[in-house]
C-alpha positions as protocol buffer text, in pm:
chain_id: "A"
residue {
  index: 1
  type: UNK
  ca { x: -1578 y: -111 z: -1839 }
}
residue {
  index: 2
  type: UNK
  ca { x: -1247 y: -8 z: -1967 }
}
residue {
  index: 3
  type: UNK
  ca { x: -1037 y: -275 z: -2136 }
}
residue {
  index: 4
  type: UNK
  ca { x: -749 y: -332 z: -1965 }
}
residue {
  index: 5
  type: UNK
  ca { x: -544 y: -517 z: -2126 }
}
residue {
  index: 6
  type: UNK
  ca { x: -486 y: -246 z: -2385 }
}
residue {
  index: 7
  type: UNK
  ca { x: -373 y: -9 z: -2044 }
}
residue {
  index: 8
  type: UNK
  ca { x: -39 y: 147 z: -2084 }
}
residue {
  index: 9
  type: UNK
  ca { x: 286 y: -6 z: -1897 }
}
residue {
  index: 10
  type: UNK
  ca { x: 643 y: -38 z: -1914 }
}
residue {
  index: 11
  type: UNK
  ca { x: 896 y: -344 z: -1917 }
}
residue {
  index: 12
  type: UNK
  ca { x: 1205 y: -355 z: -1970 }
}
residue {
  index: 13
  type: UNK
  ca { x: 1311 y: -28 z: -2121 }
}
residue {
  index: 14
  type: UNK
  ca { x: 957 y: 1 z: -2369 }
}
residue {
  index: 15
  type: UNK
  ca { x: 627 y: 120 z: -2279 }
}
residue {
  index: 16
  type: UNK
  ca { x: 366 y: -77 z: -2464 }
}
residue {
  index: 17
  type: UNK
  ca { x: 16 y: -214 z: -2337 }
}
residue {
  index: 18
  type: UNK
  ca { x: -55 y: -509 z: -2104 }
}
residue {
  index: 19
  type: UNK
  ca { x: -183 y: -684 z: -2390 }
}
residue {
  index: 20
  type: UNK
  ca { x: 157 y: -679 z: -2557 }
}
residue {
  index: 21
  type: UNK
  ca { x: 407 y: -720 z: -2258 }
}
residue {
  index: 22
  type: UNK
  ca { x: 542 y: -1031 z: -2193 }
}
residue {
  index: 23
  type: UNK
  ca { x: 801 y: -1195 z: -1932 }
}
residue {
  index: 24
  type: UNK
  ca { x: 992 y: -1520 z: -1959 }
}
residue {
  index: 25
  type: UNK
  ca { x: 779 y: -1821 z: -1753 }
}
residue {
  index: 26
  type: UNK
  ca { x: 1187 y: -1862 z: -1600 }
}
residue {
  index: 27
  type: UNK
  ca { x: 1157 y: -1516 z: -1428 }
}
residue {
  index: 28
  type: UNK
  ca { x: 1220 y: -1586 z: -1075 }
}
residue {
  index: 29
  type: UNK
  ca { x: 932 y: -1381 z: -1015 }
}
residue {
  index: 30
  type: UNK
  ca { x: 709 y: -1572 z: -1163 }
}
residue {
  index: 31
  type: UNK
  ca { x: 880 y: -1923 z: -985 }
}
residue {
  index: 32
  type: UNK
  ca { x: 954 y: -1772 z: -637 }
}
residue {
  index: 33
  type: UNK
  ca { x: 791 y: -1478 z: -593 }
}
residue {
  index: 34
  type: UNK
  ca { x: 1131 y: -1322 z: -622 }
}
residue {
  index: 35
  type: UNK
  ca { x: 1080 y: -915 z: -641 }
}
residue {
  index: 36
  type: UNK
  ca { x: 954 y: -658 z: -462 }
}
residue {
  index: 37
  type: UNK
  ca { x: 660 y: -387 z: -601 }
}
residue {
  index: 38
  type: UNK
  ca { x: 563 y: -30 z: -500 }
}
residue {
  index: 39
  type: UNK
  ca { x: 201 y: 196 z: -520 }
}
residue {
  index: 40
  type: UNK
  ca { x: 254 y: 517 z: -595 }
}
residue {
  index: 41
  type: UNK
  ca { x: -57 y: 763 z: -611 }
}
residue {
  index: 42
  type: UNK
  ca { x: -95 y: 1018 z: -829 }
}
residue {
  index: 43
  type: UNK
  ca { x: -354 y: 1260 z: -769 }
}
residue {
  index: 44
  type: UNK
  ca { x: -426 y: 1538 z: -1062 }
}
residue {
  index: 45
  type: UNK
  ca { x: -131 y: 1375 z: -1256 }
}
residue {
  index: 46
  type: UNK
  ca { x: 122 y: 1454 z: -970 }
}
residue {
  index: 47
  type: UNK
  ca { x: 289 y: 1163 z: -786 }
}
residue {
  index: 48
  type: UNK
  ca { x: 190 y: 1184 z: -400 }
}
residue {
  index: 49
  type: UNK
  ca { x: 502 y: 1159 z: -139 }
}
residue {
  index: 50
  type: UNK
  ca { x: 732 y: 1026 z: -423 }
}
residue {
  index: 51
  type: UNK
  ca { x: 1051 y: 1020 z: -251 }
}
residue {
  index: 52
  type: UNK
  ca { x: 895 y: 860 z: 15 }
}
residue {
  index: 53
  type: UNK
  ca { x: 810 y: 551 z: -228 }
}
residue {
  index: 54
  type: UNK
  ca { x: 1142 y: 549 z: -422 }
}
residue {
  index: 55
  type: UNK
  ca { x: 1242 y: 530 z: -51 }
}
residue {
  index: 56
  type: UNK
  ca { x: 1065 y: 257 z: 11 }
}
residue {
  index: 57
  type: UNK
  ca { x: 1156 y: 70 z: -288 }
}
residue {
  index: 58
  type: UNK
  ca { x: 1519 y: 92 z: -267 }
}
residue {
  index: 59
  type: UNK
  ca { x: 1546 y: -47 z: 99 }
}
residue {
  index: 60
  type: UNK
  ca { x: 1305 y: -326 z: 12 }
}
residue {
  index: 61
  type: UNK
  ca { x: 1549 y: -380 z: -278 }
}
residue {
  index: 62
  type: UNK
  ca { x: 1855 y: -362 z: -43 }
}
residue {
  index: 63
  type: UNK
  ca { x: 1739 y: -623 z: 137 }
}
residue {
  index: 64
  type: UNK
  ca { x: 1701 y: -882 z: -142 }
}
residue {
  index: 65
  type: UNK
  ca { x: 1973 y: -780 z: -287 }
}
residue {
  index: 66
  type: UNK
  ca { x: 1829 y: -690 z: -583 }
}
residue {
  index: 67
  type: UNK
  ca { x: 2034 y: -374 z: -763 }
}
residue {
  index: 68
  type: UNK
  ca { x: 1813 y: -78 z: -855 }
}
residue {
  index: 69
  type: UNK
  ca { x: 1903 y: -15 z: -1191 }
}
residue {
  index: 70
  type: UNK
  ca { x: 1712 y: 290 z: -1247 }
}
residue {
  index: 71
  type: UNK
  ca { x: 1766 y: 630 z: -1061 }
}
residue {
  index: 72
  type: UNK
  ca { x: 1526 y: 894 z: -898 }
}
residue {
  index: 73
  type: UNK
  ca { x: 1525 y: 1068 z: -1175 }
}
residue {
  index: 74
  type: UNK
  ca { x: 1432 y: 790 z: -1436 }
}
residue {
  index: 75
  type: UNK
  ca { x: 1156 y: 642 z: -1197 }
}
residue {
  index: 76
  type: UNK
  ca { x: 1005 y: 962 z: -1206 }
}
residue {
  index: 77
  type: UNK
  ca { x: 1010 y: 1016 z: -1572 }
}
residue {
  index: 78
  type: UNK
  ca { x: 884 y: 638 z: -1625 }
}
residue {
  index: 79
  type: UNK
  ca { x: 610 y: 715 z: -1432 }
}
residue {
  index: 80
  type: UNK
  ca { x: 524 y: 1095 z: -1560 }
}
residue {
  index: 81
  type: UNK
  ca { x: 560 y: 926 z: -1872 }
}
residue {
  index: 82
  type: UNK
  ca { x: 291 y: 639 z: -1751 }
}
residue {
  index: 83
  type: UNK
  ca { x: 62 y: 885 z: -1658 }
}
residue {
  index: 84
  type: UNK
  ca { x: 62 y: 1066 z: -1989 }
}
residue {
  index: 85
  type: UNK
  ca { x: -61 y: 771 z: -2210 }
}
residue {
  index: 86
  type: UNK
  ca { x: -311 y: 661 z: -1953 }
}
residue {
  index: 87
  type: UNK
  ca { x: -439 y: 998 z: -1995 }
}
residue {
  index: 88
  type: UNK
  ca { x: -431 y: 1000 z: -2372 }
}
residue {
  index: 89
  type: UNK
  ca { x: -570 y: 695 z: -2388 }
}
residue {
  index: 90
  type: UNK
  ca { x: -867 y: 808 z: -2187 }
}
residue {
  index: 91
  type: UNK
  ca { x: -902 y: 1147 z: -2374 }
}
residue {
  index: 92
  type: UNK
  ca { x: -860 y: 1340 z: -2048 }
}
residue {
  index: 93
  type: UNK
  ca { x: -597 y: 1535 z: -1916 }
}
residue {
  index: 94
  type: UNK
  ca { x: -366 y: 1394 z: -1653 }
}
residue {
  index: 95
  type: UNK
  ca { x: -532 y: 1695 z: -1442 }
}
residue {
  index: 96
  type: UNK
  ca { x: -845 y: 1531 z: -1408 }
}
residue {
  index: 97
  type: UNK
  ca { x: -696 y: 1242 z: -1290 }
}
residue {
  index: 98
  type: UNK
  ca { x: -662 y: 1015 z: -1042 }
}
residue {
  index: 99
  type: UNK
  ca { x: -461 y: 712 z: -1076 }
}
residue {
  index: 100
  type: UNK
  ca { x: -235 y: 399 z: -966 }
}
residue {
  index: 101
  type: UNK
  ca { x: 109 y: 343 z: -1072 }
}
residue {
  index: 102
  type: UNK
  ca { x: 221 y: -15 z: -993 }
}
residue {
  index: 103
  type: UNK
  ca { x: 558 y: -58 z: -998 }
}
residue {
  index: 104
  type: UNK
  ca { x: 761 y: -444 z: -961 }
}
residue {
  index: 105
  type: UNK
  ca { x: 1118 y: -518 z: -990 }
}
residue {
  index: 106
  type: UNK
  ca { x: 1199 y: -875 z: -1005 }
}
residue {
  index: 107
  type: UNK
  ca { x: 1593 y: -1034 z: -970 }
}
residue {
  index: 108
  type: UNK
  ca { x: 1535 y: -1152 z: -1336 }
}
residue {
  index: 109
  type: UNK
  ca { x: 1566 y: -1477 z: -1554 }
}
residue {
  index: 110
  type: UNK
  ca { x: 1744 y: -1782 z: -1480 }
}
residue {
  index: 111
  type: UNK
  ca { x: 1719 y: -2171 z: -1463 }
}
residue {
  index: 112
  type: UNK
  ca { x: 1585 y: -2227 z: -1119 }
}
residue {
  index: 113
  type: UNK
  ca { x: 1727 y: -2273 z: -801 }
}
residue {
  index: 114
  type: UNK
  ca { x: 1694 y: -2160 z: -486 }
}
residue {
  index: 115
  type: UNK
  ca { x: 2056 y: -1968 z: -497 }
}
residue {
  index: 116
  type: UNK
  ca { x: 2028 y: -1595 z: -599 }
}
residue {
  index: 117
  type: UNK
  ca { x: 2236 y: -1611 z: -904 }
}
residue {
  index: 118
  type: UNK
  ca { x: 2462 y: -1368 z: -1032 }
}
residue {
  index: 119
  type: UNK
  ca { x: 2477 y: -1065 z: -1310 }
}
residue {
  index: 120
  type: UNK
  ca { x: 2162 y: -1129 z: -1400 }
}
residue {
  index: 121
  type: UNK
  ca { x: 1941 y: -859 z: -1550 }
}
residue {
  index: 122
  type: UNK
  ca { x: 1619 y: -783 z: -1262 }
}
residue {
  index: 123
  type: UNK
  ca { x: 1314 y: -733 z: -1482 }
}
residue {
  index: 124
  type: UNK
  ca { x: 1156 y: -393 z: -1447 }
}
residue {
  index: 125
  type: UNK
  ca { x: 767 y: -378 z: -1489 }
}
residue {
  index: 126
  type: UNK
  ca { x: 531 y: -105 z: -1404 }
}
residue {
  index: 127
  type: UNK
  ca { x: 155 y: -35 z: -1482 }
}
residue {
  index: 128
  type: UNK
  ca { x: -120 y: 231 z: -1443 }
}
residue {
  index: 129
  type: UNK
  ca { x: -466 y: 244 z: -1400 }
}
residue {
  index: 130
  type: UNK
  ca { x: -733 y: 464 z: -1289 }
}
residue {
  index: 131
  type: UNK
  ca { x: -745 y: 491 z: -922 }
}
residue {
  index: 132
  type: UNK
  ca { x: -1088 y: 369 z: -737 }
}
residue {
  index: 133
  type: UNK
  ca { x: -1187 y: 549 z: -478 }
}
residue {
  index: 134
  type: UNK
  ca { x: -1344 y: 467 z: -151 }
}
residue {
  index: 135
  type: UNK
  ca { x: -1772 y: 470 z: -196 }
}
residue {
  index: 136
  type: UNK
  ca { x: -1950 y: 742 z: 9 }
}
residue {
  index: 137
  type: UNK
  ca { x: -2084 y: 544 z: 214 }
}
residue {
  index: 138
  type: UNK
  ca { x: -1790 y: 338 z: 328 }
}
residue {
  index: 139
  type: UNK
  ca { x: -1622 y: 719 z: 358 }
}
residue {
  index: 140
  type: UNK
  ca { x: -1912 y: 875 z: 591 }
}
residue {
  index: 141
  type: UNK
  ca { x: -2027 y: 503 z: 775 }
}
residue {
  index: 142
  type: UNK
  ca { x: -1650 y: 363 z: 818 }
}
residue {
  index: 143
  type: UNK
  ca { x: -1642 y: -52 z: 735 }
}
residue {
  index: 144
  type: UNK
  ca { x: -1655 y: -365 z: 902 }
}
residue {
  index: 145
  type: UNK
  ca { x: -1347 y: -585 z: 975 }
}
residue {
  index: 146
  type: UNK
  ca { x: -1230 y: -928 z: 1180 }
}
residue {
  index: 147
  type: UNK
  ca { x: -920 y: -1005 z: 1261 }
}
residue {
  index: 148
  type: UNK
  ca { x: -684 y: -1314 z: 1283 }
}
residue {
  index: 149
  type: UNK
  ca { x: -322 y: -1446 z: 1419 }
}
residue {
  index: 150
  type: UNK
  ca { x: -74 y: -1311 z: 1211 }
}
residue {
  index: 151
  type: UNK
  ca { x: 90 y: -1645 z: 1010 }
}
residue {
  index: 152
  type: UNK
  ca { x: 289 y: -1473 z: 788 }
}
residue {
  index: 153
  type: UNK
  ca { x: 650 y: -1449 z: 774 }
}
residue {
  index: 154
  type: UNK
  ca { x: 848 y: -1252 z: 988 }
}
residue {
  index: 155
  type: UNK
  ca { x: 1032 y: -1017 z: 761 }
}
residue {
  index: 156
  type: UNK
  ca { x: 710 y: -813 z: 675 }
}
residue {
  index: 157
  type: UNK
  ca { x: 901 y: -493 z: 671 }
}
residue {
  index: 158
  type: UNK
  ca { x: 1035 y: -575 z: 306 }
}
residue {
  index: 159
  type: UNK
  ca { x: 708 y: -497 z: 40 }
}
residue {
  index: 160
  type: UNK
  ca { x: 784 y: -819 z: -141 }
}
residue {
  index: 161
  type: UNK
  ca { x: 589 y: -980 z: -430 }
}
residue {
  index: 162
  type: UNK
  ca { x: 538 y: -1331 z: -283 }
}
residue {
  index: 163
  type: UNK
  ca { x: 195 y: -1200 z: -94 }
}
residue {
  index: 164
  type: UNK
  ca { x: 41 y: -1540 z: -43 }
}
residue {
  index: 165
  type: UNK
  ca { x: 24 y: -1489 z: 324 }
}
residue {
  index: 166
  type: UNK
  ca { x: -179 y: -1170 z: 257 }
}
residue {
  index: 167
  type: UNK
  ca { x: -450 y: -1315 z: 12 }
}
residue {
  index: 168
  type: UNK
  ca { x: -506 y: -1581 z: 251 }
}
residue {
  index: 169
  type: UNK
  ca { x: -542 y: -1327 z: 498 }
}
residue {
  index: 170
  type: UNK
  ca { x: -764 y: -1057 z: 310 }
}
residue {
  index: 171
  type: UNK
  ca { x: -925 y: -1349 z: 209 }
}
residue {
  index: 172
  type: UNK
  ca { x: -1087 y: -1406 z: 565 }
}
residue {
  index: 173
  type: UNK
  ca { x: -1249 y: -1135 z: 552 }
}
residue {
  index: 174
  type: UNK
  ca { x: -1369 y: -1102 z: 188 }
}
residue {
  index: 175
  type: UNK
  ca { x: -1548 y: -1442 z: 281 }
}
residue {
  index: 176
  type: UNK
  ca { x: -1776 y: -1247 z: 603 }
}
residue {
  index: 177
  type: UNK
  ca { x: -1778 y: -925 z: 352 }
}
residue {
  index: 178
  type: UNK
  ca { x: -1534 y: -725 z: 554 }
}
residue {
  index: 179
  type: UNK
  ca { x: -1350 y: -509 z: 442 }
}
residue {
  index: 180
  type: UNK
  ca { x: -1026 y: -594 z: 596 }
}
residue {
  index: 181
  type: UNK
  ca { x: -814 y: -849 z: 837 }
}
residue {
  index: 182
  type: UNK
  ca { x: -650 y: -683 z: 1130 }
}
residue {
  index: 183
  type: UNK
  ca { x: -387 y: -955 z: 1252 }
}
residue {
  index: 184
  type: UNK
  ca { x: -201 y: -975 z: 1572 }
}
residue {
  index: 185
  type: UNK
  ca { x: 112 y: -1168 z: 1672 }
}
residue {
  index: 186
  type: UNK
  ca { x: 167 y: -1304 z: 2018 }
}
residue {
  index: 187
  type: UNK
  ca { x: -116 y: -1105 z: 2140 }
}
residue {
  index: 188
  type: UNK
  ca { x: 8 y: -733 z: 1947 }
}
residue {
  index: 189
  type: UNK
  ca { x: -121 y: -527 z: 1642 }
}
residue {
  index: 190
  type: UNK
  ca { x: 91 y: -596 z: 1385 }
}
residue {
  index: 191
  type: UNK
  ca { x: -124 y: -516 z: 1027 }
}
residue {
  index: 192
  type: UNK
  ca { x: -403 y: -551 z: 801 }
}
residue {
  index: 193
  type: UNK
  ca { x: -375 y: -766 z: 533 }
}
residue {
  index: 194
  type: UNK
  ca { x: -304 y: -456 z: 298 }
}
residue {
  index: 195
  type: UNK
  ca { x: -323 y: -187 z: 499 }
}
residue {
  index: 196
  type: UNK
  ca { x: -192 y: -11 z: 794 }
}
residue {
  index: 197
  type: UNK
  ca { x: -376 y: -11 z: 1109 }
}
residue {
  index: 198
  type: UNK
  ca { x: -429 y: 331 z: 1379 }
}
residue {
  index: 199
  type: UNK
  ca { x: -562 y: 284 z: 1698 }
}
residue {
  index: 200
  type: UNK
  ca { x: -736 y: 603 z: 1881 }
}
residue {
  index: 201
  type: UNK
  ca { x: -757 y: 624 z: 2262 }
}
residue {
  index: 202
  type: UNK
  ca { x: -817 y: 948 z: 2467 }
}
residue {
  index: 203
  type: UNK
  ca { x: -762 y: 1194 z: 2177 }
}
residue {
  index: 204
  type: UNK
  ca { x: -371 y: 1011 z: 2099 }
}
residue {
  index: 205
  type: UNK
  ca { x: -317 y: 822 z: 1804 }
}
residue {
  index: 206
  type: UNK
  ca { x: -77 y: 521 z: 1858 }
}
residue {
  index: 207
  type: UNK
  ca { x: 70 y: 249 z: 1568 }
}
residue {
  index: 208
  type: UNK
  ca { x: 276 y: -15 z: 1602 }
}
residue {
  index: 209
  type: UNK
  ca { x: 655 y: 25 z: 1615 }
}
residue {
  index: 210
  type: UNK
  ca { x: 847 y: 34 z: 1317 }
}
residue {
  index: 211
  type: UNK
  ca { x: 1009 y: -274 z: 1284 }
}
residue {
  index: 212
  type: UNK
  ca { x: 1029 y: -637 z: 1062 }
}
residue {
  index: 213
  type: UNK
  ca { x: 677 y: -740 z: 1216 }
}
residue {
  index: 214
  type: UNK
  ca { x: 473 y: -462 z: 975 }
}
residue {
  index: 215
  type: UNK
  ca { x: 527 y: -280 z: 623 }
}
residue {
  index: 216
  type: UNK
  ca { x: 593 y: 47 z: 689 }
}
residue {
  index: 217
  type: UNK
  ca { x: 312 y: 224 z: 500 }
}
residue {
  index: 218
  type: UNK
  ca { x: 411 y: 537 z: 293 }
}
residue {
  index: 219
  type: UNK
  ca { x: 148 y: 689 z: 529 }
}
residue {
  index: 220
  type: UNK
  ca { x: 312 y: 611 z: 887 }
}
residue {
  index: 221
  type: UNK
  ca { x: 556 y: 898 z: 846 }
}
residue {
  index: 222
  type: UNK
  ca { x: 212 y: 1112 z: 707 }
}
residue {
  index: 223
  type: UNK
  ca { x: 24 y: 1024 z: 978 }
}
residue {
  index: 224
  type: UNK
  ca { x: 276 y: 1117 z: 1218 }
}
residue {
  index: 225
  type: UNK
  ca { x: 303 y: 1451 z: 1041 }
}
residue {
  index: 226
  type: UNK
  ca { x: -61 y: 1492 z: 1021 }
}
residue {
  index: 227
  type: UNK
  ca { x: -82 y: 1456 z: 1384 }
}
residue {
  index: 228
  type: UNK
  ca { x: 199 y: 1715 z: 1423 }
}
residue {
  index: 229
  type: UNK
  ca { x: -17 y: 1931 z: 1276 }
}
residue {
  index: 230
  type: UNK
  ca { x: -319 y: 1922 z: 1457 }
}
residue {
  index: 231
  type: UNK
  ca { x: -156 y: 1895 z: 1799 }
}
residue {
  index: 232
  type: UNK
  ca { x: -242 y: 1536 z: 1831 }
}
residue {
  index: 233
  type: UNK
  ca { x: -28 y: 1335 z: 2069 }
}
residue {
  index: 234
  type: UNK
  ca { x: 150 y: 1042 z: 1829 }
}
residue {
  index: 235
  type: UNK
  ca { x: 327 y: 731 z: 1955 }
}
residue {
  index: 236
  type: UNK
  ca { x: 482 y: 415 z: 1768 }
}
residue {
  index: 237
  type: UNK
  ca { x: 430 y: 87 z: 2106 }
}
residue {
  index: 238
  type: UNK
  ca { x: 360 y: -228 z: 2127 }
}
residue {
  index: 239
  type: UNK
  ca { x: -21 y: -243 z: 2127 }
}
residue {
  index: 240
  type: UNK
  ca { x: -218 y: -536 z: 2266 }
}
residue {
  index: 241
  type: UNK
  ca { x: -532 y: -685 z: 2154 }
}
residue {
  index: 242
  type: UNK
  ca { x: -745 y: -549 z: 2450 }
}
residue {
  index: 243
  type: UNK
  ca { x: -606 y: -197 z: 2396 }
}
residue {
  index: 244
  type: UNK
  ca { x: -745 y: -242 z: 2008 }
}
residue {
  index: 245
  type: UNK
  ca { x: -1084 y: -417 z: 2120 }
}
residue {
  index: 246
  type: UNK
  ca { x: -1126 y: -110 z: 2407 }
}
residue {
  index: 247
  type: UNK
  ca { x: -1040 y: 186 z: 2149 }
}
residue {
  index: 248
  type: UNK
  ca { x: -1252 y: 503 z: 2083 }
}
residue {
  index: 249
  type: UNK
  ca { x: -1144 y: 487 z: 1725 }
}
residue {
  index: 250
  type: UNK
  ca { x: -969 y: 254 z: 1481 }
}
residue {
  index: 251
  type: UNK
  ca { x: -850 y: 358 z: 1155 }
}
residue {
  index: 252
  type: UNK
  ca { x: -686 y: 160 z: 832 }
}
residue {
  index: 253
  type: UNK
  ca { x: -440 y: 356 z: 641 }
}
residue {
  index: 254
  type: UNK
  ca { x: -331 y: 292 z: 290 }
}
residue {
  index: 255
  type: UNK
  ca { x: -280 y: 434 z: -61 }
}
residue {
  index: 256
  type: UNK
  ca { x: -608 y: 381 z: -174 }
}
residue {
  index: 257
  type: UNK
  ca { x: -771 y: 382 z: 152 }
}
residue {
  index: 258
  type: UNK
  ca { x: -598 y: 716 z: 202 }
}
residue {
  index: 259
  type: UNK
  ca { x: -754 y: 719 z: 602 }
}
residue {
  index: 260
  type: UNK
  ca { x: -1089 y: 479 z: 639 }
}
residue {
  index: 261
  type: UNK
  ca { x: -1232 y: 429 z: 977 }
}
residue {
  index: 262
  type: UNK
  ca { x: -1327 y: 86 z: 1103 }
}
residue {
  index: 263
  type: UNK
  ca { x: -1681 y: 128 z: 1250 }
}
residue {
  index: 264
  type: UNK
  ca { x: -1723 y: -233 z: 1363 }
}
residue {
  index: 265
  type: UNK
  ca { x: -1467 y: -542 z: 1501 }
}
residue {
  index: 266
  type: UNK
  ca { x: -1578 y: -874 z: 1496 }
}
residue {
  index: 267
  type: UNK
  ca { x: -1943 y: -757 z: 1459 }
}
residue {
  index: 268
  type: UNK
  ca { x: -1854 y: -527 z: 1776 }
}
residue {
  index: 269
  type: UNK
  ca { x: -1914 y: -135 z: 1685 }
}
residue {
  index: 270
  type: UNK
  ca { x: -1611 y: 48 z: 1761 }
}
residue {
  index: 271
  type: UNK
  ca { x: -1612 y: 323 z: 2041 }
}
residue {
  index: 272
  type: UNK
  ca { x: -2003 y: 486 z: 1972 }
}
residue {
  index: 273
  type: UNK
  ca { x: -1981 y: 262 z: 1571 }
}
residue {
  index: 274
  type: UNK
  ca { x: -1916 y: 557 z: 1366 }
}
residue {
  index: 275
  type: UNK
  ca { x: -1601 y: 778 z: 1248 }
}
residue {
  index: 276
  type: UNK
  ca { x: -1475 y: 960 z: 1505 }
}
residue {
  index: 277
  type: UNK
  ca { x: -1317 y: 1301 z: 1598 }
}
residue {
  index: 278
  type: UNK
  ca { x: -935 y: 1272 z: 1497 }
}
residue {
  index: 279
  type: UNK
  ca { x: -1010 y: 1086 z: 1207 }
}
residue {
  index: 280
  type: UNK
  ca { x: -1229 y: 1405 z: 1081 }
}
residue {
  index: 281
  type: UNK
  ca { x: -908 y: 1614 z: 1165 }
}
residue {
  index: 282
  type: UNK
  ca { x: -677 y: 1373 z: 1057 }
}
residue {
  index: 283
  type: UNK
  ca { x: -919 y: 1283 z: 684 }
}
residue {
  index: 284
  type: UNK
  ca { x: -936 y: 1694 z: 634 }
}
residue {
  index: 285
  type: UNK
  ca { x: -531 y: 1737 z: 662 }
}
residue {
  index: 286
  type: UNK
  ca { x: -454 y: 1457 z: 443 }
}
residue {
  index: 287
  type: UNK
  ca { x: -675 y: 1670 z: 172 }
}
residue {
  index: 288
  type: UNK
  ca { x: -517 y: 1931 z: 254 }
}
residue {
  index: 289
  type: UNK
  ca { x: -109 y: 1759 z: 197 }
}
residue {
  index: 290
  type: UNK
  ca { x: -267 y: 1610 z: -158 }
}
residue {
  index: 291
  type: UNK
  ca { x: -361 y: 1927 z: -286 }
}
residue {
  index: 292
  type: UNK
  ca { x: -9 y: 2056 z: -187 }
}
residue {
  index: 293
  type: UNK
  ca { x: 168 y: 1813 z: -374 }
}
């Protein structure tokens, strides 16, 4: 098992290890939960859909209010840069790689109170590690889930660091061995607990809409464009727990999920309990857009 602690990051302006990185017990990350945080996936060293993420990041920082004080261009050389000395320190080339950039951004140190406070430095952390990939089994069989009332707060939409409502949530179904908790609120899909949720009917693929009730995975606008692709009809509605209980297919979307089909609901097997159709097409053209990138 690789020691982690001595994995490569960066804070602050120097890259060091996680053993050696250190952040003030006054960062109002640390005491609120005060930041926001980013997955980027980088497949044979390359970062997958990077715009997308920086994005991503910038309108979840928008709406804290936290300043990005880094630009395009030095995210992406903070992160090449990540993926070097992971590599190094592995021996291997970035090449024959796949891996996990985390990236946070916190509003920074300060005596506490609730107040955002002003001109304050944000602290800027970000760490790699091999990426784990989905077993062959879960890949070819799809995986179990449950699902619950969605009790977290209603600004969802911004990926923010204070995920207690999620733990608690993936926590329901680590504790029945699922593999995820699909969550509705007043009686709708909203999300999984870290992952996005698809719902197949007739041949169509339809999500919930875009809006403060779900994070907007990185792979919404993929999926969409995946879908383009193979002709697939594509639609962002309301969806209601019967329509998910009475679908031919339900799939969980995510960075290190990639596409995953859910085989079985509540103990229930999903359409005939195996991976269906349009996630085959859909699995084999999200290959296809990594080994474009």
């Amino acid at each position: 098992m690789p020691n982690l602690q001595a994995l490569p990051c960066y804070l602050n302006g120097q890259f060091s290890t996680l053993e050696k990185a250190s952040i003030s017990v006054m960062d109002r990350g640390f005491i609120f939960g005060d930041g926001i945080y980013e997955v980027v996936p980088i497949y044979g060293g390359k970062p997958f859909r990077f715009e997308h993420h920086m994005a991503r990041l910038e309108r979840s920082l928008a709406e804290i209010r936290i300043p990005n004080v880094l630009s395009r261009e030095a995210w992406r050389a903070l992160v090449d840069e990540l993926v070097e000395r992971h590599a190094d320190s592995l021996g291997k080339s970035p090449s024959a790689l796949d891996q996990l950039i985390y990236i946070q951004v916190t509003r920074g140190v300060a005596m506490r109170d609730h107040v955002m406070p002003a001109d304050i430095e944000p602290t800027v952390f970000a760490m790699v590690n091999t990426m784990k990939a989905v077993s062959a089994s879960d890949r070819a069989n799809g995986v179990a889930c449950v699902t619950a009332e969605d009790f977290r707060w209603e600004k969802a939409h911004i990926k923010a660091t204070s995920l207690l409502g999620a733990v608690l949530s993936r926590q329901m179904s680590a504790d029945v061995g699922a593999t995820e908790t699909i969550m509705f609120r007043d009686g709708c899909l909203s999300e999984a607990a870290a992952s996005n949720v698809w719902v197949v009917k007739d041949g169509k693929v339809f999500g919930p809409p875009r809006d403060n009730l779900v994070l907007e995975g990185i792979r919404y606008g993929l999926v969409e464009e995946l879908c383009q692709q193979e002709g697939i009809s594509f639609e962002l509605r309301k969806i209601s727990r019967a329509e998910v209980l009475d679908a031919d297919e339900l799939m969980l979307s995510s960075a290190t999920k990639e596409l995953l089909a859910i085989t079985k609901l509540d103990g229930q097997p999903v359409g005939d309990g195996k991976p269906g159709p349009v996630l085959a097409r859909l699995y084999a053209r999200y290959q296809q857009a990594k080994a474009a990138s």
